[in-house]
C-alpha positions as CSV (number, residue, x, y, z in Angstrom):
1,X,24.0,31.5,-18.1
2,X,24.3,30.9,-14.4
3,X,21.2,33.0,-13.7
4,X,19.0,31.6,-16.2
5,X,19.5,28.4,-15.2
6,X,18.4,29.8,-11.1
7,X,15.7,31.6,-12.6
8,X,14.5,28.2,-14.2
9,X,14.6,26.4,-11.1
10,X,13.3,28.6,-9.2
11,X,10.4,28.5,-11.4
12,X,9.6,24.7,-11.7
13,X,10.4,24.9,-7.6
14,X,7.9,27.2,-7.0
15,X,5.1,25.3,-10.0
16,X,5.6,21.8,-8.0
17,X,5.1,23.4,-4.7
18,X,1.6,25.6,-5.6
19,X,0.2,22.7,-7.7
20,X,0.1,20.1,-5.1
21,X,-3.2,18.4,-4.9
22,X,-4.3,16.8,-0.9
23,X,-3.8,13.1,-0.9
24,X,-6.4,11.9,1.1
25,X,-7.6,10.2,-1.9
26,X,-4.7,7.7,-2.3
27,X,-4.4,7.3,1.6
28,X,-8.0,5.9,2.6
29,X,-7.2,2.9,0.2
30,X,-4.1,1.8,2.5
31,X,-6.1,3.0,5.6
32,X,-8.7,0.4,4.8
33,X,-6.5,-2.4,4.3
34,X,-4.8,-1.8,7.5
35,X,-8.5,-1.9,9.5
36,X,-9.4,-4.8,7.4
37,X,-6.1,-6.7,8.1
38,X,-5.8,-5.4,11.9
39,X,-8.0,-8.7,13.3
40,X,-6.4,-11.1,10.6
41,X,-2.4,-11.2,9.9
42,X,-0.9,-7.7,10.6
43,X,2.5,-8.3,9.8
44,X,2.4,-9.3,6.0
45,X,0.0,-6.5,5.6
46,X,2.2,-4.3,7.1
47,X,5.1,-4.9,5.5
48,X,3.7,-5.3,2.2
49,X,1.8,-1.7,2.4
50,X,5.8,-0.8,3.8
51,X,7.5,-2.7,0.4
52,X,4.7,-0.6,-1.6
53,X,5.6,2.8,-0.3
54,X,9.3,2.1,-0.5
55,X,9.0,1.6,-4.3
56,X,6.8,4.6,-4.9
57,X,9.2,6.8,-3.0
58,X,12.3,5.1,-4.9
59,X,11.1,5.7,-8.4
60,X,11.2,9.2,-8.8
61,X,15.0,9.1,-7.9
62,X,15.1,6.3,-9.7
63,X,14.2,7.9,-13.1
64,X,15.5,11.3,-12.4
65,X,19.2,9.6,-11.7
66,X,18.6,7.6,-15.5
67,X,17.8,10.6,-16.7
68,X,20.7,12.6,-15.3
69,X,23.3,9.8,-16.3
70,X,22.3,9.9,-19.7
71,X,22.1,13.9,-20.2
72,X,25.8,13.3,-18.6
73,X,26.7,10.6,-21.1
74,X,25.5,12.3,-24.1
75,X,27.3,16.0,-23.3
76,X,30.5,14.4,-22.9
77,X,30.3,12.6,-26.5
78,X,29.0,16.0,-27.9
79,X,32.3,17.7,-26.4
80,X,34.8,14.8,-27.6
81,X,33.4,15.0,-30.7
């Protein structure tokens, strides 16, 4: 079962890594906000584009640990029961 399970990873390791896309796309919108902002207030921009990439790089982790705690949750009911 050990192998399967390698063999599965393996497989949506190696899917993530040949289906990623460039993200230029998503990166000229912050790049024009920090031009725009570089004569006005730098700071709050700043760290509002920083608060904004901390929460897209949290969630991810974030769902994948709810995710793990509840496949945890439900296979030790299924072997109590």
């Amino acid at each position: 079962m050990k192998g399967k399970n390698i063999i599965v990873l393996l497989v949506a390791v190696a899917f993530v890594a040949l289906s990623a896309i460039d993200a230029t796309a998503q990166c000229a919108m912050c790049r024009a906000t920090v031009e725009s902002g570089a004569s006005e207030n730098q700071e709050s921009i700043a760290s509002s584009l920083n608060a904004g990439i901390l929460f897209l790089f949290a969630m991810p982790y974030l769902s994948a640990a709810v995710i793990i705690y509840l496949w945890k949750k439900k296979s030790r009911q299924v072997v109590s029961a």
